[in-house]
DRENPAMAR-764485 format. One record per residue: residue in one letter; residue number from 0; x negated, y, z of N, C-alpha, C in turn. Coordinates in Angstrom, 1 decimal, padded with zeros to 4 digits, always signed. Last residue first. Layout:
  type  seq    n_c1    n_c2    n_c3   ca_c1   ca_c2   ca_c3    c_c1    c_c2    c_c3
     A  NUM       X       Y       Z       X       Y       Z       X       Y       Z
...
This chain:
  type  seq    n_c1    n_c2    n_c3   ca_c1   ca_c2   ca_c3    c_c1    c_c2    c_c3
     X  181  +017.4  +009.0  -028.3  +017.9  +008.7  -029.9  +016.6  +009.9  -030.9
     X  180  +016.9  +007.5  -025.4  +016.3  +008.7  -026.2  +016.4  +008.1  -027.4
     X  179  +019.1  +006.0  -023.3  +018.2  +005.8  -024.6  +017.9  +006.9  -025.3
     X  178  +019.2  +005.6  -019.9  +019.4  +006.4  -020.5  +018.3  +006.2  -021.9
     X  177  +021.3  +003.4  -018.3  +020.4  +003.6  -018.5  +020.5  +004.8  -020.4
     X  176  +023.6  +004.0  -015.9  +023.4  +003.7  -017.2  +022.1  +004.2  -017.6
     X  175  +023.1  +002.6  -013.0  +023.5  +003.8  -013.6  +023.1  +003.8  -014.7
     X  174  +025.1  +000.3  -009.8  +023.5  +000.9  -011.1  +024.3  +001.8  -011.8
     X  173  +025.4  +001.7  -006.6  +025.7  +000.6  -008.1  +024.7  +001.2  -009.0
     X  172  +024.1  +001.5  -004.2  +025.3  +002.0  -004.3  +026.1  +001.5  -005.7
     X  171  +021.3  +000.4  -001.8  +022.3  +000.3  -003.3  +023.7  +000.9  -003.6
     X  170  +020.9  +002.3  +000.9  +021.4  +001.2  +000.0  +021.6  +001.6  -001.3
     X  169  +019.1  +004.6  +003.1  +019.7  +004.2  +001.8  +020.0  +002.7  +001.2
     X  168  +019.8  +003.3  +006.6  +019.0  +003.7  +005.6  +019.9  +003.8  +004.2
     X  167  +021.7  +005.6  +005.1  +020.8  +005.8  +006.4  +020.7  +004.3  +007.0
     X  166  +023.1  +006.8  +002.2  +023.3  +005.9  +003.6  +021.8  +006.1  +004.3
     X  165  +022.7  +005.8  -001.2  +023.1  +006.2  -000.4  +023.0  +005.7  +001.2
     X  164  +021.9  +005.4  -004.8  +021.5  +004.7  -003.1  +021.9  +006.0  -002.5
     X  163  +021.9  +004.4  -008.2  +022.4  +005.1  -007.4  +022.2  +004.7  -005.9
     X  162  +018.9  +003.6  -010.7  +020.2  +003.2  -009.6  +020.9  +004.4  -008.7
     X  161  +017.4  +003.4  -012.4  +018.6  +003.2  -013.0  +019.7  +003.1  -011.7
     X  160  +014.8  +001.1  -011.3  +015.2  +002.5  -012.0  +016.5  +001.9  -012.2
     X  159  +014.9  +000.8  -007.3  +014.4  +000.5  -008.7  +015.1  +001.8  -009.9
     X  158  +013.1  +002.0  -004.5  +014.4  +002.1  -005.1  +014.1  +001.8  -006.9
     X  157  +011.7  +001.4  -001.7  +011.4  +001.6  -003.1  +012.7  +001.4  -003.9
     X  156  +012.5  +002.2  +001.3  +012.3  +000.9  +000.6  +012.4  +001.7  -000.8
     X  155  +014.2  +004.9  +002.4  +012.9  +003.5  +003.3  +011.9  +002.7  +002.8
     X  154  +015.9  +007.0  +002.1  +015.1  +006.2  +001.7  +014.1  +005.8  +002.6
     X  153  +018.1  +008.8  +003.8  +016.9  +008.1  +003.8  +016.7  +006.9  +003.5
     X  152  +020.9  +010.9  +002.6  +020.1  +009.5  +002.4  +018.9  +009.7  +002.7
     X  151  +021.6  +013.4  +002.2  +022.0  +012.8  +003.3  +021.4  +011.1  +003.0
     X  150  +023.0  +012.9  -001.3  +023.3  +014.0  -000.2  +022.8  +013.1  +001.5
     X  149  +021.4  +010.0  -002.7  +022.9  +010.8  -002.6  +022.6  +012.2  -001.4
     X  148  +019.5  +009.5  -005.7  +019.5  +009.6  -004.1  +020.6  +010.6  -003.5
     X  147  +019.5  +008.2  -008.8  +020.2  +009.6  -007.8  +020.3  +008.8  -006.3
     X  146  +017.0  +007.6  -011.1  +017.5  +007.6  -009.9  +018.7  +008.7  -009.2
     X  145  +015.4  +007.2  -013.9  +017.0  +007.6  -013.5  +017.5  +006.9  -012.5
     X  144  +012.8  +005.7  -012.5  +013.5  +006.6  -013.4  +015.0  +006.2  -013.2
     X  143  +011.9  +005.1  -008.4  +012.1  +004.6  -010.4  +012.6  +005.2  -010.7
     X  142  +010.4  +005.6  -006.0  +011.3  +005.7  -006.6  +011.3  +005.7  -008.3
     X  141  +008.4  +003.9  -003.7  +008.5  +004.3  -004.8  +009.8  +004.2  -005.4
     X  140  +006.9  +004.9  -000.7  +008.4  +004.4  -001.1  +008.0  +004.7  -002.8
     X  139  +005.4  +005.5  +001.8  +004.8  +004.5  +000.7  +006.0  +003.8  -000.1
     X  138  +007.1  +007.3  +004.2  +006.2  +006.7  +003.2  +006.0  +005.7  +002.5
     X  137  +010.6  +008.6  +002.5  +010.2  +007.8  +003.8  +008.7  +007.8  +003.5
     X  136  +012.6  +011.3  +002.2  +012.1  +010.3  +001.3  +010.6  +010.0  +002.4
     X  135  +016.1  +012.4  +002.7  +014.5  +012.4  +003.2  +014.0  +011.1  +002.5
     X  134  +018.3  +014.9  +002.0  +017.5  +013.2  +002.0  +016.2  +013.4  +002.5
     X  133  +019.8  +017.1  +001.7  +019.4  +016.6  +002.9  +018.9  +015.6  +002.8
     X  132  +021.1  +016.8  -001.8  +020.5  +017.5  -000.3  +020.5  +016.9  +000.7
     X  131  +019.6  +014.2  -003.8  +020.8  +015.3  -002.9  +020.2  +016.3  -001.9
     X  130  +017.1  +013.8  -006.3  +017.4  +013.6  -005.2  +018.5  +015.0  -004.1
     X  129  +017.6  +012.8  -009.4  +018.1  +013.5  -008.2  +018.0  +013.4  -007.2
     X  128  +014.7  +012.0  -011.9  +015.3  +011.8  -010.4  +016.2  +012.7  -010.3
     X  127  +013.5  +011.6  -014.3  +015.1  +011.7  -014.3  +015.6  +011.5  -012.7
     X  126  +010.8  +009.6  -013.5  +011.2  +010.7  -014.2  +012.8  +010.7  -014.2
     X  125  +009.7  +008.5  -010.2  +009.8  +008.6  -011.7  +010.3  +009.9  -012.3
     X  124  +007.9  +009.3  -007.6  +008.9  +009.4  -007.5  +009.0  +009.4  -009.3
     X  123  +005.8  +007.5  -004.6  +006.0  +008.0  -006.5  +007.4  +008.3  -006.5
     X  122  +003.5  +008.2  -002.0  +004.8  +008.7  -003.0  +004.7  +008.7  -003.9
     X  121  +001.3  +006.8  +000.1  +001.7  +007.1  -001.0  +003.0  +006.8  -001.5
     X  120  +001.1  +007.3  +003.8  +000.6  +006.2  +002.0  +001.7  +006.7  +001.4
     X  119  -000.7  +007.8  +006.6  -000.3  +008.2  +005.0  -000.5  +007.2  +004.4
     X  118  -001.3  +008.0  +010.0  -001.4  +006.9  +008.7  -000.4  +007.9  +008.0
     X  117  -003.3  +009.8  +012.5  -001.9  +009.6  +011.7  -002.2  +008.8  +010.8
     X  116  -003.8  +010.1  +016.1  -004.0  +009.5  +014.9  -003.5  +009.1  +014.0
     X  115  -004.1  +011.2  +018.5  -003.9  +012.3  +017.3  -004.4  +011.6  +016.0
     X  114  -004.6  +009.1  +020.6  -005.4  +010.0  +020.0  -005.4  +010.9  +018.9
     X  113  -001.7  +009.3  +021.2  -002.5  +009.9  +021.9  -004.0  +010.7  +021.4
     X  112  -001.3  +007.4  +018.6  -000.8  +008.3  +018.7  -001.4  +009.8  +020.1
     X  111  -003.2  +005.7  +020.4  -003.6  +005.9  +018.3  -003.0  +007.2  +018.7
     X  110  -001.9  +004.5  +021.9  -003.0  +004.8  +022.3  -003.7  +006.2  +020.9
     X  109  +000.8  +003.6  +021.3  +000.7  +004.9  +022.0  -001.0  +005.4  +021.5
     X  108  +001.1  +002.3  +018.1  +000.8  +002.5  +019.3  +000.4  +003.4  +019.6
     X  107  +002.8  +003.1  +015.6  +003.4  +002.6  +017.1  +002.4  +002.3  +018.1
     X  106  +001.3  +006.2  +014.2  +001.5  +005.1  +014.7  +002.2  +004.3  +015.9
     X  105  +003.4  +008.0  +012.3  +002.9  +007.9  +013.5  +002.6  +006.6  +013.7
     X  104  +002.8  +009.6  +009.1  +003.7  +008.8  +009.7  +003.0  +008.9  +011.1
     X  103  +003.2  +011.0  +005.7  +002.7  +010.8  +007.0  +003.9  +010.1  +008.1
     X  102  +004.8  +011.4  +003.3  +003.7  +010.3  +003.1  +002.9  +010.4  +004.5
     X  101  +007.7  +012.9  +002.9  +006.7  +012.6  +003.9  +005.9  +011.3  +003.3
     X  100  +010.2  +014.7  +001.8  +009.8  +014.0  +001.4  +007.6  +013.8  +001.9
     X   99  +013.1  +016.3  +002.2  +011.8  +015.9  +002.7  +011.4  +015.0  +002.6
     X   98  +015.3  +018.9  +001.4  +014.6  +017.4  +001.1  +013.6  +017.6  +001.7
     X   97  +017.3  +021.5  +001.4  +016.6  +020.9  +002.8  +015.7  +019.0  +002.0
     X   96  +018.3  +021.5  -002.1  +018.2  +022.0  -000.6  +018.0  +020.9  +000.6
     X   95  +017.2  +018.9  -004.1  +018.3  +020.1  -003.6  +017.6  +020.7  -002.6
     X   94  +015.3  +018.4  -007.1  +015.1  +018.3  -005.6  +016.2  +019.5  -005.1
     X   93  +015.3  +016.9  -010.3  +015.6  +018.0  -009.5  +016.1  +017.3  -007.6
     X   92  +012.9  +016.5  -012.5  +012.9  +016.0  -011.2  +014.2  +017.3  -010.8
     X   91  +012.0  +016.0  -015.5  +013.2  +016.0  -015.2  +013.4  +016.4  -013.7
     X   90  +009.0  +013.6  -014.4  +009.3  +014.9  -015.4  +011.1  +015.1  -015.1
     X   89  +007.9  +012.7  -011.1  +007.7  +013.0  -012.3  +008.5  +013.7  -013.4
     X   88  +004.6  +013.2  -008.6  +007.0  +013.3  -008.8  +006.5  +013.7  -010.6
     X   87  +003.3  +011.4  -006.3  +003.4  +012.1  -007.7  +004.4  +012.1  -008.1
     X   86  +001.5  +012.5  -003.4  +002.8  +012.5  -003.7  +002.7  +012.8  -005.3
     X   85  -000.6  +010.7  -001.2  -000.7  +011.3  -002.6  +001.1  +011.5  -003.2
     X   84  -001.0  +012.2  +002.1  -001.3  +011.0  +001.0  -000.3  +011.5  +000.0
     X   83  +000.0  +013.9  +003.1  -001.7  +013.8  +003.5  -002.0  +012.5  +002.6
     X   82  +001.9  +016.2  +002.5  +001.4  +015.3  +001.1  +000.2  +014.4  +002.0
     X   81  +005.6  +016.8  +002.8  +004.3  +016.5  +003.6  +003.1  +015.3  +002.9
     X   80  +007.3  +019.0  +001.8  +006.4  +017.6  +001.0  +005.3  +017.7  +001.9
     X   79  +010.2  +020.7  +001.7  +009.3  +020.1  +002.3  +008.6  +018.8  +001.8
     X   78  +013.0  +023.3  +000.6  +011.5  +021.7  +000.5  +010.3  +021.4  +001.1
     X   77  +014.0  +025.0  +000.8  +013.7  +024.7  +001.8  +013.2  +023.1  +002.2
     X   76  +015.6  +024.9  -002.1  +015.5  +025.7  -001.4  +015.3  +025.0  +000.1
     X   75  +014.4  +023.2  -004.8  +015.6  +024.0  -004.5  +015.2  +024.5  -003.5
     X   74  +012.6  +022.8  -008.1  +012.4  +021.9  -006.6  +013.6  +023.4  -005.4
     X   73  +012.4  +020.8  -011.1  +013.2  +022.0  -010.0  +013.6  +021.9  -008.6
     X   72  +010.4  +020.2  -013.7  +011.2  +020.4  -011.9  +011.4  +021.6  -011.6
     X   71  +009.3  +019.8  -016.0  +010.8  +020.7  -015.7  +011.3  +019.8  -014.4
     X   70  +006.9  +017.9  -015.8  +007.3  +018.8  -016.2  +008.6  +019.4  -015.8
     X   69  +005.7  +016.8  -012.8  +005.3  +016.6  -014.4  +006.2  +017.9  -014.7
     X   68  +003.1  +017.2  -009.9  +004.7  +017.1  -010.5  +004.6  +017.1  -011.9
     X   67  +001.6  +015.8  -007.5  +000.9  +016.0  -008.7  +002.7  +016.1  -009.5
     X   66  -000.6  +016.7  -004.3  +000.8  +016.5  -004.9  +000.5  +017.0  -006.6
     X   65  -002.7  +017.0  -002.9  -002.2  +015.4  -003.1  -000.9  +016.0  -003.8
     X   64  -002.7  +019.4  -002.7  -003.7  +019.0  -003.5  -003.6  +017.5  -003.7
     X   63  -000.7  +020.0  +000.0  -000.6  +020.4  -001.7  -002.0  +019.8  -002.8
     X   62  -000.7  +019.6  +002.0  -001.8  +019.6  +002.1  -002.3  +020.4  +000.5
     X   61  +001.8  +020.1  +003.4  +000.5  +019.7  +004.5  -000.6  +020.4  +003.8
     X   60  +004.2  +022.2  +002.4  +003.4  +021.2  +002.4  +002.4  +021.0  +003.3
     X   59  +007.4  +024.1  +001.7  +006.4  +023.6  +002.6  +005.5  +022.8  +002.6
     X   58  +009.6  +026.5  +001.0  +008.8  +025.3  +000.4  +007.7  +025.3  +001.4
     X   57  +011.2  +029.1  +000.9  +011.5  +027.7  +001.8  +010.1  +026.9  +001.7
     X   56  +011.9  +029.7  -002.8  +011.6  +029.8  -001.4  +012.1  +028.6  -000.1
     X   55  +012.1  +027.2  -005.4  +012.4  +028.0  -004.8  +011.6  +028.5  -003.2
     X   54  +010.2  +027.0  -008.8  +010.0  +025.8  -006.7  +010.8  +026.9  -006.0
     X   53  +010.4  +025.4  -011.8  +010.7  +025.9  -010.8  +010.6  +026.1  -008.8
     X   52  +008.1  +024.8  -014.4  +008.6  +024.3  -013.3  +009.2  +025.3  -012.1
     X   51  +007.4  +024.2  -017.3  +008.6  +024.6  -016.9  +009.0  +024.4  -015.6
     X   50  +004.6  +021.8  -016.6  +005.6  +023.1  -017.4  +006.9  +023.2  -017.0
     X   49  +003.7  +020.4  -013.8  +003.7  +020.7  -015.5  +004.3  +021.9  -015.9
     X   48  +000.6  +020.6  -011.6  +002.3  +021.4  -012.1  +002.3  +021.0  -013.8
     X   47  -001.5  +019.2  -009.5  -001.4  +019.4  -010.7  +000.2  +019.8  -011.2
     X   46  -002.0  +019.8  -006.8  -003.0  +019.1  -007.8  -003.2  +019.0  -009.3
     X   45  -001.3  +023.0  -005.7  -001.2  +021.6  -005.7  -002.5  +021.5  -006.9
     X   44  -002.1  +026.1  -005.8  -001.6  +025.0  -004.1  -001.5  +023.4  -004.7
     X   43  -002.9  +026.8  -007.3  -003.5  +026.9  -006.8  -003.6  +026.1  -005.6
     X   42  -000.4  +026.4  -009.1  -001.6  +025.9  -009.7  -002.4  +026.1  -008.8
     X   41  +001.0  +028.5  -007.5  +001.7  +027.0  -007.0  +000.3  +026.1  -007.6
     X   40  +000.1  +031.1  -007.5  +000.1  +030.5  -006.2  -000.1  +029.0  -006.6
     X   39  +000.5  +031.1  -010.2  -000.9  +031.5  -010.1  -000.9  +030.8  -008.6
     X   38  +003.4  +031.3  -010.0  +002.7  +030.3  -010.7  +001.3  +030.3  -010.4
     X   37  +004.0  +033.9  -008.6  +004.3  +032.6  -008.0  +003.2  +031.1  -009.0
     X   36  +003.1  +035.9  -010.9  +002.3  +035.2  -009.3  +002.3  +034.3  -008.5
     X   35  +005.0  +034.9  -012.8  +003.2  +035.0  -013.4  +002.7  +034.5  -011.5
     X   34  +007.1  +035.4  -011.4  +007.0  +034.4  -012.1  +005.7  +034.3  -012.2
     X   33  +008.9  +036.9  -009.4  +007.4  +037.4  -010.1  +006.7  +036.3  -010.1
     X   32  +011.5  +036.4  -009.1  +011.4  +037.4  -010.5  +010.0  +037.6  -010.7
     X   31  +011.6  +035.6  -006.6  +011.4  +034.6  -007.6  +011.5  +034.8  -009.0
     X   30  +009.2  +037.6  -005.0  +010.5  +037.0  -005.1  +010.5  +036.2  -006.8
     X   29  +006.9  +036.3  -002.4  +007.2  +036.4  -003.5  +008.8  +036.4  -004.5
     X   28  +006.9  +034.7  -000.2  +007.5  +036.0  +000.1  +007.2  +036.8  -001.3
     X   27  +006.3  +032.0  -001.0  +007.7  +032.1  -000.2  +008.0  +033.6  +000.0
     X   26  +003.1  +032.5  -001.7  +004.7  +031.6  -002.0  +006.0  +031.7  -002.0
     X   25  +002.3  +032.8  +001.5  +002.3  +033.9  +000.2  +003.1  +033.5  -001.2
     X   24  +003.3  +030.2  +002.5  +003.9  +031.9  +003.1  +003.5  +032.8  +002.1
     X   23  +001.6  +028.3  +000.9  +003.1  +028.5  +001.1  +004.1  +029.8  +001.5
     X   22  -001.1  +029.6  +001.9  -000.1  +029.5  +000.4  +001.0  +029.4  +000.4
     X   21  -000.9  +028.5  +004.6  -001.1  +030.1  +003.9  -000.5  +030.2  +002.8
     X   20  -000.6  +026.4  +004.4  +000.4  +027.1  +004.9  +000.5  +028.1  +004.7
     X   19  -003.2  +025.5  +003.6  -001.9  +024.8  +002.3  -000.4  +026.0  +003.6
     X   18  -004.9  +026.0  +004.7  -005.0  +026.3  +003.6  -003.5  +026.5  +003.0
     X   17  -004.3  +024.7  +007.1  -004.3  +025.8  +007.2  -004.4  +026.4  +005.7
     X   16  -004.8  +021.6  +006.2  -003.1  +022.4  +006.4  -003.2  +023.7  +006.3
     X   15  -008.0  +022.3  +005.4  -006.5  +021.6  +004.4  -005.3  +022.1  +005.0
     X   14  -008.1  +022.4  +008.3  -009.1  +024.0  +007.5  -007.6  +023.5  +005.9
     X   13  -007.5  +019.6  +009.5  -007.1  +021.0  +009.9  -007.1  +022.3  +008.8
     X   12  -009.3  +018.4  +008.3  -007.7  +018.1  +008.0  -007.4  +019.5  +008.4
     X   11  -011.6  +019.5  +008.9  -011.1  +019.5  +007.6  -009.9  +019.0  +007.5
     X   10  -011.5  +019.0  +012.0  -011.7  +020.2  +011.1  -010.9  +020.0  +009.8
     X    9  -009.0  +016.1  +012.9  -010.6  +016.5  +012.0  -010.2  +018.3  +011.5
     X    8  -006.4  +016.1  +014.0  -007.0  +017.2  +015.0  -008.8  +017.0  +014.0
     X    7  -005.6  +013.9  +012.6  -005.4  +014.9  +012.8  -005.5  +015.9  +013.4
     X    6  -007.4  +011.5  +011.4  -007.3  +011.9  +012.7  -006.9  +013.2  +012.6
     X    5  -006.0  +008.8  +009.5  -006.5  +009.7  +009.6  -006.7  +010.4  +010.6
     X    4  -005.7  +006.0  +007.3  -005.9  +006.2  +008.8  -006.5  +007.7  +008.8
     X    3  -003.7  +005.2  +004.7  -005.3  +006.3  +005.0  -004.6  +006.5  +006.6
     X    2  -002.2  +002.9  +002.3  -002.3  +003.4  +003.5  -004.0  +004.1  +003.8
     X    1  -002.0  +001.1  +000.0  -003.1  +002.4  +000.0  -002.7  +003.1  +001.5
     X    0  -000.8  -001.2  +000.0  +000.0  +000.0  +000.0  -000.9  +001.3  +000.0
């Protein structure tokens, strides 16, 4: 699963969030008519943006240099991408209000957790996603093309392509026609 043991309290984890907050806040008090600067931020804050991409105010990350999006996302209002492991979202993507989508986690033992010690693994998220508002996307989950994740679902478990999932945790809800480029 590529899981990364990591100590949250290392400088350089540290000097990384502090980076990636700053940018967010210069980000977020940009209004969303100064397109050229927001863009100049977002190329600066992640690993890689495709074209045509939207990210409203709100937006929040650990580390943004683990995060890699493809083209025409549209990421809504008050997103959060906790990236300390590798988040790749791909083309079509629209993300609503309040999502969270985390590749950090806690360990269950106390001891680990006392010592300020966190595990990340890795986010894929395909092309033609929806994900609703309020979901939360779990770690090391991979989500497949033409997905819709409902309003209020956590994802836990890797969701195949073509499906609808709903609930806490998310389930299957029925499949969804797969989509043929004529």
């Amino acid at each position: 699963m590529n899981e990364i043991v990591y100590d949250m309290k290392d400088p350089i984890t540290a000097k990384e969030k502090e980076r990636a907050i700053l940018l967010c806040e210069k980000l977020n008090a940009l209004s969303v008519t100064q397109k050229e600067e927001r863009l100049e931020i977002i190329q600066e804050l992640f690993l890689e943006i495709g074209n045509d991409c939207t990210i409203y105010p709100g937006f929040h990350c650990d580390n943004g240099k683990h995060i890699k999006i493809g083209n025409h996302a549209f990421i809504n209002y008050n997103v959060s991408i906790m990236d300390r492991g590798m988040v790749t979202i791909g083309d079509n993507i629209l993300l609503a209000p309040n999502v969270v989508i985390t590749t950090s986690n806690h360990p269950f033992d106390l001891r680990m957790r006392r010592d300020s010690i966190g595990i990340a693994s890795p986010i894929t998220i395909g092309n033609d996603v929806w994900i609703g508002a309020n979901a939360v996307i779990l770690p090391g989950v991979t989500i497949g093309n033409n997905v819709v994740v409902a309003a209020g679902a956590v994802v836990t478990k890797s969701v195949p392509d073509n499906t609808l999932v709903a609930g806490v945790p998310a389930q299957k809800i029925r499949d969804l026609e797969a989509f043929v480029n004529d």
